[in-house]
C-alpha positions as CSV (number, residue, x, y, z in Angstrom):
1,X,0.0,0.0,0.0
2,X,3.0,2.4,0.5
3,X,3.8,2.2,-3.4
4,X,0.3,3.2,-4.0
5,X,0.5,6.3,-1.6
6,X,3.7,7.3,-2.9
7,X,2.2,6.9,-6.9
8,X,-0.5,8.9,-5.4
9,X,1.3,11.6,-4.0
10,X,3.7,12.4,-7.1
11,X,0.5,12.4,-9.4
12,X,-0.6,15.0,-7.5
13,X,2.5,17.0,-7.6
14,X,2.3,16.8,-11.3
15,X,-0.9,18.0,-10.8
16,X,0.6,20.7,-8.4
17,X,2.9,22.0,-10.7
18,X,0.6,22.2,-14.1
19,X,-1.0,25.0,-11.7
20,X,2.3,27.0,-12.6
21,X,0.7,27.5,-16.0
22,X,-1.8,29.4,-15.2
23,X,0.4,32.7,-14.1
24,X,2.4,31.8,-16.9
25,X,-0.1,31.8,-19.7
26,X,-1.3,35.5,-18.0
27,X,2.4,36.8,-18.3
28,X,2.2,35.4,-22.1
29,X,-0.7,37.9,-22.6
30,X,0.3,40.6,-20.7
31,X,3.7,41.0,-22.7
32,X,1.4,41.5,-25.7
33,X,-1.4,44.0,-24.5
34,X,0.9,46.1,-21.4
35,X,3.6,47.1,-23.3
36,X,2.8,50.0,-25.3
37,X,4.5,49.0,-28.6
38,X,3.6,45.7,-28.5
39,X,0.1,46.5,-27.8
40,X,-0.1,49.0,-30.6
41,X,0.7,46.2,-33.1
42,X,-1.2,43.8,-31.3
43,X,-3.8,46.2,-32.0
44,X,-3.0,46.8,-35.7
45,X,-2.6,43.4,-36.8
46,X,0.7,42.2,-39.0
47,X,1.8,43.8,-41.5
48,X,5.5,44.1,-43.3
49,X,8.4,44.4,-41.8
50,X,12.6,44.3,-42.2
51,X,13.1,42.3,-45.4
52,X,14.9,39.1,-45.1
53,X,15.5,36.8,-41.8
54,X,17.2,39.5,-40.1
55,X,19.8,39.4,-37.7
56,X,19.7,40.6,-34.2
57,X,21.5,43.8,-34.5
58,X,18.7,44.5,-37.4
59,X,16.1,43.4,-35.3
60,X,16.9,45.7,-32.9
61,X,17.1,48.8,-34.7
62,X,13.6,47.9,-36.4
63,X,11.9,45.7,-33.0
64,X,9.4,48.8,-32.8
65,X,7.8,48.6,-36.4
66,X,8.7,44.4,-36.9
67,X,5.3,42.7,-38.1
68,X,6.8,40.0,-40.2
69,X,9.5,39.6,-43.1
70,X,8.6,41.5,-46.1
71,X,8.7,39.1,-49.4
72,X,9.2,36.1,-47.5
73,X,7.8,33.5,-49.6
74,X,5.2,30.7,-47.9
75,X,4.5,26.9,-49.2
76,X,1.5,25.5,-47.8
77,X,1.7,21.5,-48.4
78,X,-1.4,19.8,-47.8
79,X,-1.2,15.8,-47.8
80,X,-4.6,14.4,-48.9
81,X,-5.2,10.8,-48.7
82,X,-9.1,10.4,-49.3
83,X,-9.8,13.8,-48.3
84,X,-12.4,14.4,-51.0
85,X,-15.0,16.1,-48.8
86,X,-13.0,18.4,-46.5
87,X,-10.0,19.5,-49.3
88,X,-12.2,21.9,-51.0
89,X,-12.6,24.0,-48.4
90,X,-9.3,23.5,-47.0
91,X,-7.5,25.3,-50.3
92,X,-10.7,27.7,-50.8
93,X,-9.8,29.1,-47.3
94,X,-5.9,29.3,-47.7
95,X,-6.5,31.2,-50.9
96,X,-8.5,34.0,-49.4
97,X,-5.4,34.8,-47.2
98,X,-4.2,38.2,-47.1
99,X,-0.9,37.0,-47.2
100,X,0.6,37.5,-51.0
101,X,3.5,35.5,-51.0
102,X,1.4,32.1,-51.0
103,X,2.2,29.3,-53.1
104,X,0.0,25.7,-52.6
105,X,1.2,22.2,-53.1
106,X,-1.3,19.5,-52.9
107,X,0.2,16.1,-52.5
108,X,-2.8,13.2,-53.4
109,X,-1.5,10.2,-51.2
110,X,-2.9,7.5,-53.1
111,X,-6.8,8.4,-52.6
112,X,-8.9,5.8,-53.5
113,X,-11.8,8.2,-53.1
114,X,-12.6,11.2,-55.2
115,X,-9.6,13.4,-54.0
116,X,-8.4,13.6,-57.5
117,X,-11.2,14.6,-58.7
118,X,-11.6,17.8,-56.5
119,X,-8.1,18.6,-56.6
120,X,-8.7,18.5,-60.7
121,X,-11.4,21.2,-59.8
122,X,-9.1,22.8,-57.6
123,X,-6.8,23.8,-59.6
124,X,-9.0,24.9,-62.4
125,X,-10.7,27.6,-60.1
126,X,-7.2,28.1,-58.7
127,X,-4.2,27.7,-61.5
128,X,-1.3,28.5,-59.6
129,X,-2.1,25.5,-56.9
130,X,-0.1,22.7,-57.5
131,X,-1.2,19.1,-57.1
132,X,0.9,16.2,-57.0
133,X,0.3,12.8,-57.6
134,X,1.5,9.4,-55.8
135,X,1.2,6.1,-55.0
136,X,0.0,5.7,-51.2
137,X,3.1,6.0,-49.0
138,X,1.9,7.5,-46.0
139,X,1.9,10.5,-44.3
140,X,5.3,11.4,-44.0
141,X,6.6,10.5,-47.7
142,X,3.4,12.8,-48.8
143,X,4.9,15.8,-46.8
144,X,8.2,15.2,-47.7
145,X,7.0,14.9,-51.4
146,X,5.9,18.8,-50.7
147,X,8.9,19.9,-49.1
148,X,10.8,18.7,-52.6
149,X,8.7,20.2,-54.8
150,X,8.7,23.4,-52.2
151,X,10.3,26.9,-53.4
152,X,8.7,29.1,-50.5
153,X,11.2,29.9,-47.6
154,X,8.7,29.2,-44.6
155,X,7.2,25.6,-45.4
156,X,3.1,26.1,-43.7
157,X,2.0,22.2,-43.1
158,X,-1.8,21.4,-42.8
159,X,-4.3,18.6,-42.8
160,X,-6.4,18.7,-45.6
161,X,-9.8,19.4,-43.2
162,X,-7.9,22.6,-42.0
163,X,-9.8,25.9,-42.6
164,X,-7.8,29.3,-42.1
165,X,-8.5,32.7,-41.2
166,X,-7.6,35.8,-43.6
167,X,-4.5,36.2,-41.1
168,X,-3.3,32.9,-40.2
169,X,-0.7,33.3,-42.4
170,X,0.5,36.4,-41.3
171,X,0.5,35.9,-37.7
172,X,2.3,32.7,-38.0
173,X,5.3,34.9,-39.6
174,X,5.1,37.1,-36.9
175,X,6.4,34.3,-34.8
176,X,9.0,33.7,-37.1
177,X,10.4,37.1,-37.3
178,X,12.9,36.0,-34.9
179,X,16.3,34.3,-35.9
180,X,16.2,31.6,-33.2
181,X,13.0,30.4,-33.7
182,X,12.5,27.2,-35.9
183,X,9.2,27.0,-36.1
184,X,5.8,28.6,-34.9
185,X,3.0,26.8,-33.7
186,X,-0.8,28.5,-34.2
187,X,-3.9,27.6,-32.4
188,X,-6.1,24.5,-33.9
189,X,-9.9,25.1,-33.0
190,X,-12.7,22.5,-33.7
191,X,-14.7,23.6,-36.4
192,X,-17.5,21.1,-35.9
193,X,-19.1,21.4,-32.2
194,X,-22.4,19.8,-33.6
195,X,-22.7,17.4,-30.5
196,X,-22.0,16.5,-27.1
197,X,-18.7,14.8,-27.6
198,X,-17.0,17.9,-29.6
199,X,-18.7,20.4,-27.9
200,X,-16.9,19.2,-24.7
201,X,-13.7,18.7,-27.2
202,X,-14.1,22.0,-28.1
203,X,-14.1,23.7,-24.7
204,X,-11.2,21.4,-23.4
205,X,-9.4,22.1,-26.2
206,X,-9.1,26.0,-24.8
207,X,-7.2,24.2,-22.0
208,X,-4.2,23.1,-24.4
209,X,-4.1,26.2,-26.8
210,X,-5.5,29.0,-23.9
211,X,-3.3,27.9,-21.2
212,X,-0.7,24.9,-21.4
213,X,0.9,26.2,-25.1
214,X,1.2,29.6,-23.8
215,X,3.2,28.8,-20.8
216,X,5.2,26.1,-22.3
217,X,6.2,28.7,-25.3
218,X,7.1,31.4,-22.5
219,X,9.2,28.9,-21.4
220,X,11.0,27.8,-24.4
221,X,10.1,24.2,-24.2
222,X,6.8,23.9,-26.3
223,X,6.8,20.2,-27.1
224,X,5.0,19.9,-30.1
225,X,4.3,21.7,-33.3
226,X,0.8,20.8,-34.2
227,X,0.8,18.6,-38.1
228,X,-2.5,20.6,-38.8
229,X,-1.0,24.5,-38.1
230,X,2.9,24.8,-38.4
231,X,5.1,26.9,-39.8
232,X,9.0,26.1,-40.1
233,X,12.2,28.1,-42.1
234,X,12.9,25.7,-44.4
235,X,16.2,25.7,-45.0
236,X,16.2,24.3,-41.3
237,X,13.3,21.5,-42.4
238,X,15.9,20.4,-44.8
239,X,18.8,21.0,-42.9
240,X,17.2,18.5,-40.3
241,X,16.2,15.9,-42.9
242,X,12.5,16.7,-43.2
243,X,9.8,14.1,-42.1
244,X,10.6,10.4,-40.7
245,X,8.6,8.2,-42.3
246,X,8.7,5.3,-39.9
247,X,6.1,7.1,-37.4
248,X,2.9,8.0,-36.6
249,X,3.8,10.9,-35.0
250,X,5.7,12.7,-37.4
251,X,5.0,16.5,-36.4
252,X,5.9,15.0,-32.4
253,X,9.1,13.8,-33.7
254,X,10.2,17.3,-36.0
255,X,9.5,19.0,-33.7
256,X,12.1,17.8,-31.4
257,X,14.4,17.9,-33.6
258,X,13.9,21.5,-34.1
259,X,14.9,21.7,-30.6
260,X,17.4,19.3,-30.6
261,X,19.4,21.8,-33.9
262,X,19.3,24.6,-31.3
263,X,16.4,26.6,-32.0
264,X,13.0,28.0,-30.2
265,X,9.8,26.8,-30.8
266,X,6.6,29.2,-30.1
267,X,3.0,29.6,-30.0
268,X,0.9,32.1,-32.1
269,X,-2.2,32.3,-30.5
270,X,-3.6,34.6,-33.1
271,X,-2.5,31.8,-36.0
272,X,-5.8,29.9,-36.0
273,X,-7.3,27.3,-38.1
274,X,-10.2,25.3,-37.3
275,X,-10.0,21.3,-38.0
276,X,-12.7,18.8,-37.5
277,X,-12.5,16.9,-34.1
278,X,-13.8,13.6,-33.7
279,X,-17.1,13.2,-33.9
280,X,-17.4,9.3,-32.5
281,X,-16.3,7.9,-29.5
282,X,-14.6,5.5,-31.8
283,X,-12.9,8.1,-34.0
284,X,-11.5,9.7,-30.5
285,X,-10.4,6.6,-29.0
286,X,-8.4,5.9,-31.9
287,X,-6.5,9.1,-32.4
288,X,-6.0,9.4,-29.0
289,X,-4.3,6.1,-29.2
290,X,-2.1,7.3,-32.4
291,X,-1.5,10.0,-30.5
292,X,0.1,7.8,-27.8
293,X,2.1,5.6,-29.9
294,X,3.5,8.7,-31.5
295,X,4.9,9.7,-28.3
296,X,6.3,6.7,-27.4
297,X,7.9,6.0,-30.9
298,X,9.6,9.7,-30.2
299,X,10.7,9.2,-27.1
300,X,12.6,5.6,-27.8
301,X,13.7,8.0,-30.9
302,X,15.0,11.0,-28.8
303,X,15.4,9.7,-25.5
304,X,18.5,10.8,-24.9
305,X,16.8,15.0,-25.3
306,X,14.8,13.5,-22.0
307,X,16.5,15.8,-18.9
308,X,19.4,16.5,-21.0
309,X,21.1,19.6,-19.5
310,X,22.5,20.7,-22.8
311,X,19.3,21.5,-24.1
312,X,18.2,23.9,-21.5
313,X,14.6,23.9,-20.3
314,X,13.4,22.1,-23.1
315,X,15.6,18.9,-22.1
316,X,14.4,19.2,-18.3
317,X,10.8,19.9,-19.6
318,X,10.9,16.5,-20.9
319,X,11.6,14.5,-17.7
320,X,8.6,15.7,-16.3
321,X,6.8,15.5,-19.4
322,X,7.9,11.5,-19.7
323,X,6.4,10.9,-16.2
324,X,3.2,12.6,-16.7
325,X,2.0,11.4,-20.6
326,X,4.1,8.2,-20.0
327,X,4.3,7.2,-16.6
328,X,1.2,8.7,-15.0
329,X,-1.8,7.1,-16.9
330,X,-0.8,3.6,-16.3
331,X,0.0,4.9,-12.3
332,X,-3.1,6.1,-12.5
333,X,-4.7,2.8,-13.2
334,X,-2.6,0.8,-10.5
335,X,-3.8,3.9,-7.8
336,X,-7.6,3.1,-9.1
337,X,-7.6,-0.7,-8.9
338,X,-5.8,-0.9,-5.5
339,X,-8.1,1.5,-4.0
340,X,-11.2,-0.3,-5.7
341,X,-10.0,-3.5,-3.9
342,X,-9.0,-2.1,-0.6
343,X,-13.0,-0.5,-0.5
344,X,-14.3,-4.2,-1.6
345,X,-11.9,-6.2,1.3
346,X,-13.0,-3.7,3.6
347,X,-15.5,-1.1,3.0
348,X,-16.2,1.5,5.0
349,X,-17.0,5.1,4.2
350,X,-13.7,7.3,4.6
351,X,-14.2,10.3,6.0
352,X,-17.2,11.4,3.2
353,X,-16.4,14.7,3.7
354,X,-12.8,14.7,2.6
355,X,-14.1,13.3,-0.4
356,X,-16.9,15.9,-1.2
357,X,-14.8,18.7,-0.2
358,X,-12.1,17.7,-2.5
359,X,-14.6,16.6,-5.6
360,X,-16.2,20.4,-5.3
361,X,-12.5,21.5,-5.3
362,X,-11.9,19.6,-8.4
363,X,-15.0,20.6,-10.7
364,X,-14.7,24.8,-9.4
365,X,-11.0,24.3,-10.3
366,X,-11.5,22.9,-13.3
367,X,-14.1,25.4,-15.0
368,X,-12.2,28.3,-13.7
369,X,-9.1,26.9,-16.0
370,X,-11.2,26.8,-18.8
371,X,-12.8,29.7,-18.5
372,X,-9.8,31.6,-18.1
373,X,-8.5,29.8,-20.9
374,X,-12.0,30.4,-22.7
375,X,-10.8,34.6,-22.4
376,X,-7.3,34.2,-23.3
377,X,-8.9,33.0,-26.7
378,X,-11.4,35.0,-26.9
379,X,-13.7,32.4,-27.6
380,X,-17.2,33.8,-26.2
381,X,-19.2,31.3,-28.5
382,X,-17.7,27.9,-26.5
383,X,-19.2,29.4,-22.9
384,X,-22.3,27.9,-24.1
385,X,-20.8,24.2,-23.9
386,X,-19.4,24.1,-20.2
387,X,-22.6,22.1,-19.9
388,X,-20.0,19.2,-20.5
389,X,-18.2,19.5,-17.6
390,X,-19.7,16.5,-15.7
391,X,-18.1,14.5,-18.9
392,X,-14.5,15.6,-17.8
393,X,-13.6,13.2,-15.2
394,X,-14.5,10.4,-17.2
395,X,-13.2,11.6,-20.5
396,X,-9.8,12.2,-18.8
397,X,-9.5,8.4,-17.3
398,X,-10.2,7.5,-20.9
399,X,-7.3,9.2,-22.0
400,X,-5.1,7.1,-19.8
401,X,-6.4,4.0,-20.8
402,X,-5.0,5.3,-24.6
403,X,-1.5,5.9,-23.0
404,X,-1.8,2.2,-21.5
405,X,-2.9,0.2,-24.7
406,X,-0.6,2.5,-26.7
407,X,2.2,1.0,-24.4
408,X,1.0,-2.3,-24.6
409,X,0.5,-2.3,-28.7
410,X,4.5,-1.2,-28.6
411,X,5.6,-3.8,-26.4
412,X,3.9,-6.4,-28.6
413,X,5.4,-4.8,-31.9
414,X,1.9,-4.3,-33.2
415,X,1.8,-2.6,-36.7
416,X,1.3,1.7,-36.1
417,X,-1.4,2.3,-38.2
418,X,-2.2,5.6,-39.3
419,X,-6.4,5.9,-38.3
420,X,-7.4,8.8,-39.9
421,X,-10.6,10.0,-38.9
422,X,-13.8,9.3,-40.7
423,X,-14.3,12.9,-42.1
424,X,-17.9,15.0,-42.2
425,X,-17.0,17.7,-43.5
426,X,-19.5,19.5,-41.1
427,X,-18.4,23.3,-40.2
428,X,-20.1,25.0,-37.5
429,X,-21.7,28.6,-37.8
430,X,-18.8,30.1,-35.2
431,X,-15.7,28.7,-37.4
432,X,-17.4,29.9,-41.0
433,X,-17.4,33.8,-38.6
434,X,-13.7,32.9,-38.0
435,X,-12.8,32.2,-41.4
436,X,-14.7,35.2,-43.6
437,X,-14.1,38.8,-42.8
438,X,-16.9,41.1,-41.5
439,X,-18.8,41.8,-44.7
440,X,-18.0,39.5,-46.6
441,X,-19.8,36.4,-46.0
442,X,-22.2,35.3,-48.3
């Protein structure tokens, strides 16, 4: 019973210390909107800049009128294997950028649906998008198809269901407007909250874009750059070797290797695109799963980054980060079971109180996360779904059970396969305000 109790107690130190994000995320947005310059472009949105990656001493001199690199050139590669319903809109939305510098590149992974077809009527309505042709070879050989055939010098990677804002583009330079940042992260918003299990999707999400991604790019150790809203240089990309092809969590994996050449990765809250969430309890379970393998297939690839001193607070970020996504969930599962069997060999109420007190404590904790994370964003339209919160607990020891049959599908060498989700193509009223400008929706 001790080994329980001392699982128990460093789960909730883990817990303890993700309260640090919360100050953290609140210095992220106070930087913006209490210091007068930054404020001022905040305010005024991105706009050009110092031409060129500048260097430091250049920065400098310009930091007061920097929005982002004037004539940088931008590749948006979309890899589309049976993506027939959703890629329409996808391209449609990218091309309404303000952003001029855009070039498109749509790699067809071997659809066996009617992706070529669309993308035939893509690039009719659109000539200069380019569309590439393949036999299936997943994921990662489709994006490193695009980063070939690539000219632009900040390679913009998206799923083929992702729908972008008239500024997504621009902010997401913004992020790169400094020279020791890799790559720039944006903020991925459900675009289908059409029932109960994305509308709670959608409010948790705020939790991870609102909160966690802002304190972990304050403090330089941002883990991940999402695969459906990333911008890196390229020249880096290719320095690095581009995509591995021999995992399922291919933008997990980059990613660290960003970190691991030396560079920053950071979040651009502003950067959003809005990307269908599962919309089954099947479809969740098994990206959530993918998810999970994809972190364990990095970490066996990168384990020696894991509390590596010579990468800085990126290196020790990923100790902790081990134990809580690796460690933790199947703790969490030992603590459960004992505690069911020590209630069934001797039952007896335990102090009741205790319990209630610290259940209360748990739920008013939880919504006031989210709904400071709910303002951070912005994101008025998702008060409306707290209504989900009794889901929570249960939804977050589902999320361990991934972690555990993720580890237990490695151990037994099962095959990684990809699971892509069964898309709808459904896009809710809030994400079609996101993605036209005021006055011009039809």
């Amino acid at each position: 019973m001790h080994v329980v109790q001392t699982i128990a107690i460093l789960l909730f130190a883990v817990s303890v210390v993700k309260l640090v994000f919360v100050p953290l995320a609140l210095w992220f947005e106070a930087r913006l909107r209490t210091t007068p310059w930054r404020r001022a472009r905040l305010k005024a949105g991105p706009g050009p800049g110092v031409r060129g990656f500048a260097g430091r001493s250049a920065r400098r001199r310009s930091s007061r009128h920097l929005r982002y690199l004037d004539g940088t050139t931008v590749s948006v590669i979309i890899p589309a294997y049976n993506e027939g319903i959703v890629l329409r809109n996808c391209v449609d939305s990218v091309m309404r950028s303000d952003y001029p510098h855009v070039e498109v590149i749509i790699v067809n992974d071997g659809s066996t649906d009617d992706t070529g077809d669309v993308m035939a009527d893509i690039v009719h309505r659109h000539p200069s998008v380019r569309a590439i042709h393949q036999a299936n070879a997943g994921k990662g050989a489709a994006l490193n198809r695009g980063i070939a055939e690539a000219s632009g010098d900040v390679l913009l990677f998206v799923d083929a269901d992702g729908l972008f804002t008239p500024r997504t583009i621009d902010w997401l330079l913004v992020g790169l407007s400094s020279p020791d940042v890799g790559a720039v992260c944006g903020d991925d918003r459900p675009a289908n909250p059409d029932r109960p299990l994305t509308q709670m999707l959608s409010v948790m999400s705020h939790v991870g874009t609102g909160l966690v991604r802002r304190a972990l790019s304050l403090l330089h150790c941002l883990p991940i750059v999402s695969g459906n809203i990333g911008a890196f240089r390229a020249s880096l990309v290719r320095e690095i070797g581009g995509f591995r092809e021999d995992t399922i969590g291919e933008d997990l994996e980059l990613t660290w290797r960003v970190y691991a050449a030396g560079y920053r990765v950071v979040f651009q809250p502003r950067a959003i695109v809005y990307a269908e969430s599962p919309s089954t309890l099947r479809g969740l379970w098994r990206q959530r799963v993918r998810w999970s393998r994809g972190l364990l297939q990095t970490t066996r690839i990168h384990w020696r980054l894991i509390g590596n001193p010579n990468h800085g607070v990126f290196g020790s970020f990923l100790a902790l980060n081990t134990f809580a996504m690796i460690i933790a969930p199947p703790s969490q599962m030992v603590v459960l079971i004992a505690l069911g069997g020590a209630l069934l060999l001797e039952p007896r109420p335990a102090a009741p109180e205790v319990m209630a007190v610290l259940s209360w404590l748990g739920v008013f904790l939880s919504l006031a996360l989210v709904l400071l994370a709910i303002v951070l964003n912005a994101a008025w339209r998702d008060l409306r779904y707290l209504w989900t919160l009794p889901f929570w607990p249960i939804y977050s020891m589902a999320m361990g059970l991934t972690m555990v049959t993720a580890l237990v599908q490695e151990v037994r060498g099962a095959p990684a396969r990809w699971n892509k989700l069964q898309r709808t193509g459904v896009v809710t009223g809030g994400a079609v305000a996101g993605m036209i400008p005021a006055g011009k929706a039809a």
